[in-house]
C-alpha positions in Angstrom: -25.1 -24.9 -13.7 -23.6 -27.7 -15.8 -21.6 -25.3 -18.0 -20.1 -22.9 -15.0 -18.6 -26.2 -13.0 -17.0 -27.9 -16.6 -15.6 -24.5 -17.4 -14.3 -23.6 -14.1 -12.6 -27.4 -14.0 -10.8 -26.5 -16.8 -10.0 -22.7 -16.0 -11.8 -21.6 -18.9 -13.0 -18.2 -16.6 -9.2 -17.0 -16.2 -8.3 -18.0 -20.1 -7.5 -15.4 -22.2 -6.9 -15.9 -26.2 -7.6 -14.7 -29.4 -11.1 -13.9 -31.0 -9.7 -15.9 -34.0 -11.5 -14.2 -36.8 -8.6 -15.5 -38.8 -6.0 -18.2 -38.5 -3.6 -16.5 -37.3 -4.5 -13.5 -35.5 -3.6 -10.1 -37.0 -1.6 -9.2 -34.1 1.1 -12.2 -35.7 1.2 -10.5 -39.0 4.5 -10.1 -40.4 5.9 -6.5 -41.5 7.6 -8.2 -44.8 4.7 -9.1 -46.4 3.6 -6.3 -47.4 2.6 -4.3 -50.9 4.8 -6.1 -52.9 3.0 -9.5 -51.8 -0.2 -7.5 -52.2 0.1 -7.1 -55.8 1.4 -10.5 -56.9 -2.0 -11.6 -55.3 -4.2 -9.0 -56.5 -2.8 -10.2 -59.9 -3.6 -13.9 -59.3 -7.2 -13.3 -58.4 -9.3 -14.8 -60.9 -11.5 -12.8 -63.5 -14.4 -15.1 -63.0 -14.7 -14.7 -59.4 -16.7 -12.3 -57.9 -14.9 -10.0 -54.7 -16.1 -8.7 -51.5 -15.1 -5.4 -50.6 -14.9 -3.7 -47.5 -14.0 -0.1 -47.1 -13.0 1.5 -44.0 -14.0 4.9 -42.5 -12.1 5.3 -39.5 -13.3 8.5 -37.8 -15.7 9.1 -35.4 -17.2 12.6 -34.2 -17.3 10.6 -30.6 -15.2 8.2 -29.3 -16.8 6.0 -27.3 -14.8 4.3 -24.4 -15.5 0.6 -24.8 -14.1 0.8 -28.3 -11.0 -1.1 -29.3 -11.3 -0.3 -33.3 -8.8 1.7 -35.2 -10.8 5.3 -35.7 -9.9 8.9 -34.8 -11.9 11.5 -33.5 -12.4 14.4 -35.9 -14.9 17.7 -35.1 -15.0 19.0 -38.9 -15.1 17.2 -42.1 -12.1 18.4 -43.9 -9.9 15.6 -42.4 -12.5 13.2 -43.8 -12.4 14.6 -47.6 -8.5 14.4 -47.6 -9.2 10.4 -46.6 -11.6 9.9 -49.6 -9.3 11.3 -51.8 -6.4 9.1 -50.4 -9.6 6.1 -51.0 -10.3 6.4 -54.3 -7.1 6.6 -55.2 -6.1 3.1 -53.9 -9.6 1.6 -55.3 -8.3 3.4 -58.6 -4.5 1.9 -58.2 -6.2 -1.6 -57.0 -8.6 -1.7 -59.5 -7.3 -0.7 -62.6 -3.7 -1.2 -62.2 -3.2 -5.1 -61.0 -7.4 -6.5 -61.0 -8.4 -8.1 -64.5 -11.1 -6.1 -66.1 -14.8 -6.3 -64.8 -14.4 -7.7 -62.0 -17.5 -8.3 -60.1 -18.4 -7.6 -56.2 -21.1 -9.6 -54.6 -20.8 -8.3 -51.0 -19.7 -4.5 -50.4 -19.9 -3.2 -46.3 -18.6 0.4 -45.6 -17.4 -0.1 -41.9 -15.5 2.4 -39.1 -14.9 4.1 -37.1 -18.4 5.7 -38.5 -19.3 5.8 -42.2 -22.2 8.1 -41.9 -20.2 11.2 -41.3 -19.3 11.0 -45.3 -21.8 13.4 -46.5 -23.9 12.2 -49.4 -21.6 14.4 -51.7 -18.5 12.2 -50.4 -20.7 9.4 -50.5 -22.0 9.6 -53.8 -18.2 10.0 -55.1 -16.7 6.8 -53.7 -20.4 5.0 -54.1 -19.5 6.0 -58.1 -16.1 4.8 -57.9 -16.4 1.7 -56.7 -19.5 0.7 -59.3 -17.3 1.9 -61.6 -14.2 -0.8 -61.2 -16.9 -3.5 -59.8 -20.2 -4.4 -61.4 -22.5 -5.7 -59.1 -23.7 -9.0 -59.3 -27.6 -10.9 -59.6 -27.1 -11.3 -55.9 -25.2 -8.3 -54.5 -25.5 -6.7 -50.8 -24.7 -3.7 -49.5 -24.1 -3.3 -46.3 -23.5 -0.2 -43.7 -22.2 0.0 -40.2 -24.9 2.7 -38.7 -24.4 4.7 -35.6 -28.2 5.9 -35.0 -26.4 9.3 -33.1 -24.7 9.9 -36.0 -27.2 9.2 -38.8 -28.8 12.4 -40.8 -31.4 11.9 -43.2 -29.8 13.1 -46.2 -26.6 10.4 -45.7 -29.4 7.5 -44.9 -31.3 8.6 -48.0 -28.2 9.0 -49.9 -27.2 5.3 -48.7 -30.9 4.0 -50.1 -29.8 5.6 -53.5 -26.8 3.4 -53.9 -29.2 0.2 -52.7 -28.2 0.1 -49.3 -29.5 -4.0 -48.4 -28.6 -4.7 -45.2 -28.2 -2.0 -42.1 -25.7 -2.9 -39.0 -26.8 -0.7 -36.3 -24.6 -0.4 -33.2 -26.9 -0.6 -29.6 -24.2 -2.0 -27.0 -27.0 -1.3 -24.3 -29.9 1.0 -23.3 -29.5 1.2 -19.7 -28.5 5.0 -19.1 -26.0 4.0 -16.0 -23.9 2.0 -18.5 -24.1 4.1 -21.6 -22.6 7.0 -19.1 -20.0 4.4 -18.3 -18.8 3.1 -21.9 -19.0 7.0 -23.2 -21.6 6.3 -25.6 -25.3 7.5 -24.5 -28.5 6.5 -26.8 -31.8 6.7 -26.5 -34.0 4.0 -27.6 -36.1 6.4 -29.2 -33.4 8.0 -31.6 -32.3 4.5 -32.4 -36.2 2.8 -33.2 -36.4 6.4 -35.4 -33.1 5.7 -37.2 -34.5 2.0 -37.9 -37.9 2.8 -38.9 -36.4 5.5 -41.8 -33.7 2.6 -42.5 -36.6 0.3 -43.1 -38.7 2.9 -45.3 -35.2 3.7 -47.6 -35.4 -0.1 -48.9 -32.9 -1.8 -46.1 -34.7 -5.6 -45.7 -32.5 -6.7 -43.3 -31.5 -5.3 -39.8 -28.4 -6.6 -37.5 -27.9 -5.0 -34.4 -24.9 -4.9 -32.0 -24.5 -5.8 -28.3 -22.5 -6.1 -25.9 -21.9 -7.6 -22.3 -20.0 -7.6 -19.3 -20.0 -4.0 -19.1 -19.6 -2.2 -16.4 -22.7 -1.2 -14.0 -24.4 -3.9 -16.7 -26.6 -6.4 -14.9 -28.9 -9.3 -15.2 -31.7 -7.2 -15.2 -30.9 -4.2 -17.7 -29.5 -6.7 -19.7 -33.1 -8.0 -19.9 -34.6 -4.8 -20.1 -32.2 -4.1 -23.3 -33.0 -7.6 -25.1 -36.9 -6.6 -24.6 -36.5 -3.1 -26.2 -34.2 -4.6 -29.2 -36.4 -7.2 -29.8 -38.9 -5.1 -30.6 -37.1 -3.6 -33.0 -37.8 -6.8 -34.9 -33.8 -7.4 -36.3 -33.2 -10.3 -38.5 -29.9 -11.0 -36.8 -28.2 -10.0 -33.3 -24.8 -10.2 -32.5 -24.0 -10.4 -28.5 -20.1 -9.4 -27.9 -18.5 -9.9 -24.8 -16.1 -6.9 -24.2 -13.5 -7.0 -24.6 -11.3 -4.9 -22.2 -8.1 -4.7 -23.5 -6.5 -0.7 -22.4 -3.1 -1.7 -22.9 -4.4 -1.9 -26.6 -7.1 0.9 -26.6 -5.7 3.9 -24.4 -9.2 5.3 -24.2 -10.8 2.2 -22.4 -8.5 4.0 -19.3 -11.6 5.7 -18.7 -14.2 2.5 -18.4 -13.9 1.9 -14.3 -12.3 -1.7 -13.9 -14.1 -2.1 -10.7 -17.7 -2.0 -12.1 -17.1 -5.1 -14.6 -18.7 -7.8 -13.8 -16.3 -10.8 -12.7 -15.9 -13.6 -14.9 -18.0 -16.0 -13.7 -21.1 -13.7 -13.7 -20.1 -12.5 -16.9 -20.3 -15.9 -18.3 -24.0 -16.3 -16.6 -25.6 -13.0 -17.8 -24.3 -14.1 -21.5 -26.3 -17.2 -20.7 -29.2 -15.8 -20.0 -29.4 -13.4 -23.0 -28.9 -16.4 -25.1 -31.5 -18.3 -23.3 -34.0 -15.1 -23.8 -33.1 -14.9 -27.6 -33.7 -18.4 -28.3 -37.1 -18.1 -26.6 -38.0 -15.0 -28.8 -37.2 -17.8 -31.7 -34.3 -16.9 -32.7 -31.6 -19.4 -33.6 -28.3 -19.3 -32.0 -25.5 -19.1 -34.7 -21.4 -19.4 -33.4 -20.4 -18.5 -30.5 -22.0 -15.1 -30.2 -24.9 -14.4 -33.6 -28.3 -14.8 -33.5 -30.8 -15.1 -36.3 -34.3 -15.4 -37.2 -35.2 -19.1 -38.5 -35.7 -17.5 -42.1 -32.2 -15.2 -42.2 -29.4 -16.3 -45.2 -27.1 -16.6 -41.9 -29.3 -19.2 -40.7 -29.6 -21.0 -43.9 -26.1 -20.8 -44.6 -25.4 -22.3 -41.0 -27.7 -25.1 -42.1 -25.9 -25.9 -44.9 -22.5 -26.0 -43.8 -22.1 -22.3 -45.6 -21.5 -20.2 -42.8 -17.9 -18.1 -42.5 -16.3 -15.8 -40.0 -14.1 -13.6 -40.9 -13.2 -10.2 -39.6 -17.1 -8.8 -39.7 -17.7 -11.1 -38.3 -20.4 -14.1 -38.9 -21.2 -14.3 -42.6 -22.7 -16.2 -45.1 -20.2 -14.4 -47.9 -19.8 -16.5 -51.0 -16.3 -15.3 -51.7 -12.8 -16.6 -51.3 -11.4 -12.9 -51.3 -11.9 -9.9 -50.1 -10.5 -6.7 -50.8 -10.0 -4.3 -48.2 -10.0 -0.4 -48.4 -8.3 2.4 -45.9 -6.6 2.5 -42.8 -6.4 -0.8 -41.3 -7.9 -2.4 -43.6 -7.8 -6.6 -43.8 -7.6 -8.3 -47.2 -8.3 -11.9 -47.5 -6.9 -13.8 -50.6 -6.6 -17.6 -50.7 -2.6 -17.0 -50.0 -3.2 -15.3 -47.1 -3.9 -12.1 -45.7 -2.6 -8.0 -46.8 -3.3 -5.4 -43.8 -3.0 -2.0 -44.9 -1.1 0.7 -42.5 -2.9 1.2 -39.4 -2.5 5.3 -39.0 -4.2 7.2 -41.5 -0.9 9.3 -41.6 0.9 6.1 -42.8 -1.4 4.8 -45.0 -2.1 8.1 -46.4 1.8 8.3 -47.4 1.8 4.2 -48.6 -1.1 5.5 -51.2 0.4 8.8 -52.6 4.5 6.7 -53.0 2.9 3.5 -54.3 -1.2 3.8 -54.7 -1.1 0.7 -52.5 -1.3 0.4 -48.3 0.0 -2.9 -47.9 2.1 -3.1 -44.3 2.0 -6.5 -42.7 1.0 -9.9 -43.6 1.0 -13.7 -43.8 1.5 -16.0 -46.4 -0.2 -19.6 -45.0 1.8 -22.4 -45.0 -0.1 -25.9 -45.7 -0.2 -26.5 -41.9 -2.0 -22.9 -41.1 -4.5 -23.7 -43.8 -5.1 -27.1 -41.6 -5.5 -25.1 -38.5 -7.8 -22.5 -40.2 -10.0 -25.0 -41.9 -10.6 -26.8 -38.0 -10.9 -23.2 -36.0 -13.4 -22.5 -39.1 -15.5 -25.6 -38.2 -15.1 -25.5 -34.8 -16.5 -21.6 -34.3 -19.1 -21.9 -36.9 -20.5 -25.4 -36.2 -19.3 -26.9 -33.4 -17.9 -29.5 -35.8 -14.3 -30.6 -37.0 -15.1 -32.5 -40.0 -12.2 -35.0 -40.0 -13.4 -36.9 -43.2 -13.8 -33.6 -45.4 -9.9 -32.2 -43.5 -8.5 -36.0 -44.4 -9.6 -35.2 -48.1 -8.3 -31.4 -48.2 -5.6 -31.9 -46.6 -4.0 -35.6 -47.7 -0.3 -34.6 -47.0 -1.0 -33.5 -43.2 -2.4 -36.7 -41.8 -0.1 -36.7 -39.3 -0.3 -32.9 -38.3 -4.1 -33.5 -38.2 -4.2 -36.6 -35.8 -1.9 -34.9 -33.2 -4.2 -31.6 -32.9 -7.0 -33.9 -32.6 -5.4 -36.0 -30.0 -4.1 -32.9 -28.3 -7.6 -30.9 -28.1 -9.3 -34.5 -27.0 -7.0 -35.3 -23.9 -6.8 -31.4 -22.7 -10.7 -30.8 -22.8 -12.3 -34.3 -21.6 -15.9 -33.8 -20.6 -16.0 -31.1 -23.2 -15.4 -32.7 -26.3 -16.2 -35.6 -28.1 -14.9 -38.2 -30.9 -16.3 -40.3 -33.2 -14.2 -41.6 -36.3 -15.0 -39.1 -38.4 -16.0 -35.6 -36.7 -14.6 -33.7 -33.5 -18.0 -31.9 -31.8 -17.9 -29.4 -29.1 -22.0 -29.7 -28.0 -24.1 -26.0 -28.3 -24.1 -26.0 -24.5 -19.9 -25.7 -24.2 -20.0 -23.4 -27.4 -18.7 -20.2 -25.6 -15.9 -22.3 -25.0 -14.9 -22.5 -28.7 -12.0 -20.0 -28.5 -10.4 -21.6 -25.7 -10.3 -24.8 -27.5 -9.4 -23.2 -30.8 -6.2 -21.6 -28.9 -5.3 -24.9 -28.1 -4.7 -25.8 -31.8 -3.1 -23.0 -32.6 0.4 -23.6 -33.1 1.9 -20.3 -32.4 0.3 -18.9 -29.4 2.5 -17.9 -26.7 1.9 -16.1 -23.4 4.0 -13.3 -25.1 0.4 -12.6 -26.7 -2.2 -10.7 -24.7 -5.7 -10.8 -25.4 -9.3 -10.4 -23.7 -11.3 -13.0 -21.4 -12.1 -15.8 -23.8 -15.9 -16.2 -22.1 
């Protein structure tokens, strides 16, 4: 295959970097930008402009192996309740304290860890608390990260009270060999169940979660997975390669080393997967979504409106987004606010100062560059050097040498014209490696997972 020799020319298999779902990476947030940059931004933020929130849950009754986000395990709810509390006070501080009045949100996603453990009492109380600060707008989404294992009735229903839109519901893979492996078993049956009383709340549009290169995973139950999701009829997919990374997640100590697939074949079975989703008509989006030809992701893709961020793909309209709980990653037009990591610590930050900010960056004209070409690069395949010459008038000279660095390290790969830098759809897995290479401060201090 075409791709395997380019990308094994290059050493692309053995090339590690960052996911880059921001310029730079969290792990090169600073510890002094913290709270007191937080609220000198929140202030700026215009009345006019509508938000995106995303709120954090980070506990799971499970935790699955393959995992690498921040959550906790927790067998009783009362751990939970103390969390809301410690919530709705920082929406409250947030909110009323440093936000102009009636602010809007148009996008609002409760993420984890696993949000459906909040019964619909807890729910209902943060639901009402954050339409109370943020009106909705003509055009608002609300969207939920669903484990189908963890998924009563009452908390679905009580979801489809507050207009639950869209529904993200985590699969990984249905082969039972590897769900024993990755600590996370689920039948196909639970999950089309979980779906089809999704669907019949009000949800109209689906994504669903998978992964690959996990272990015991092969060619064929990869196959046998796409089929069975597939007929689940989602409007988007998003294929993740794992990322094994135990020096980062201690619990990925008990995922088997020996039973991942090696690079190489890693690389193909992701190939074939996108080969069989594009034959099932849907389009590929980045380097990893999928979406049916009618989705907003894919019409935002075709107009040049398509984001990532730390969800993610996205076709989000907003410049900021606030971020709520443990961990949580706010975006503002300055730069980034992450809130303490530990629930312990940000519980604390909330009750001293009503505010969790811990680390940070503030970008500098030349990481704005840098952003705006990753950006491009991951969501198009395109570094618009026209539009960048306009936005960025003072960095001419920053912008030509990245462009002349990227073009001489990946020949074969990429291509130039006087006005765009393209990486073609069939080198797109490669986006990450090439995006590393234009990132300023990467070091080999940094450790991340496999790139392809």
């Amino acid at each position: 295959m075409e791709q395997v020799n380019i990308f094994r020319q290059h050493g692309l298999f053995d090339a590690k970097v960052p996911r880059y779902t921001s310029y730079p990476p969290a792990n090169r947030f600073e510890a002094d930008i913290g709270a007191q940059v937080q609220r000198g931004w929140l202030r700026q933020v215009p009345a006019d402009q509508p938000l995106s929130l995303y709120v954090h849950i980070p506990f799971c009754r499970r935790l699955c192996w393959f995992c690498a986000c921040r959550t906790q395990g927790t067998k009783t709810l009362a751990p939970v309740e103390a969390y809301v509390e410690t919530l709705l006070h920082e929406i409250e501080t947030t909110a009323g304290g440093y936000l102009s009045p009636g602010m809007k949100m148009a996008r609002l996603h409760l993420g984890g860890g696993t949000p459906t453990l909040l019964n619909p009492d807890l729910l209902h109380r943060l639901m009402e608390r954050l339409h109370h600060w943020f009106a909705p707008t003509p055009d608002f989404e609300f969207s939920v990260e669903i484990d189908p294992t963890e998924a009563p009735p009452k908390v679905l229903d009580a979801l489809s009270n507050w207009s639950m839109t869209r529904a993200s519901v985590g699969v990984q893979d249905f082969a039972p060999e590897v769900q024993k492996a990755i600590g996370r078993e689920q039948s196909f049956d639970v999950t089309r169940d979980v779906i089809a009383h999704l669907r019949a709340g009000g949800v109209t549009s689906l994504n669903i979660d998978m992964l690959y290169g996990l272990p015991h995973q092969t060619d064929a139950s990869m196959i046998e997975t796409l089929d069975k999701v597939v007929s689940l009829h989602p409007d988007r997919l998003a294929l993740y390669g794992y990322a094994h990374v135990p020096h980062m997640s201690k619990r990925q100590v008990m995922i088997p080393g020996d039973a991942l697939p090696e690079p190489e074949p890693r690389f193909l079975m992701s190939e074939i997967a996108r080969r069989r989703l594009t034959d099932f008509g849907y389009v590929a989006l980045g380097i990893d979504h999928f979406a049916d030809a009618h989705d907003s992701l894919t019409q935002a893709a075709q107009a040049g409106r398509m984001k990532r961020n730390f969800q993610g793909y996205t076709d989000d309209p907003c410049s900021t987004i606030l971020s709520f709980g443990a961990s949580g990653i706010s975006t503002f037009p300055q730069g980034y606010v992450q809130n303490a990591v530990a629930t312990s610590a940000y519980t604390q930050r909330v009750r001293e100062t009503g505010l969790a900010g811990h680390k940070g960056y503030e970008l500098t004209g030349d990481d704005k560059l840098i952003a705006a070409m990753i950006q491009g690069l991951m969501c198009n395949g395109v570094i618009d050097l026209g539009k960048l010459r306009q936005d960025f008038p003072r960095r001419q000279k920053a912008l030509n040498k990245i462009v002349d660095t990227v073009i001489y390290t990946f020949p074969g790969i990429l291509s130039l014209s006087a006005d765009k830098v393209t990486l073609p759809k069939r080198y797109m897995a490669s986006a990450r490696v090439v995006a590393a290479r234009m990132d300023a401060a990467l070091t080999q201090d940094h450790q991340h997972s496999l790139a392809i």
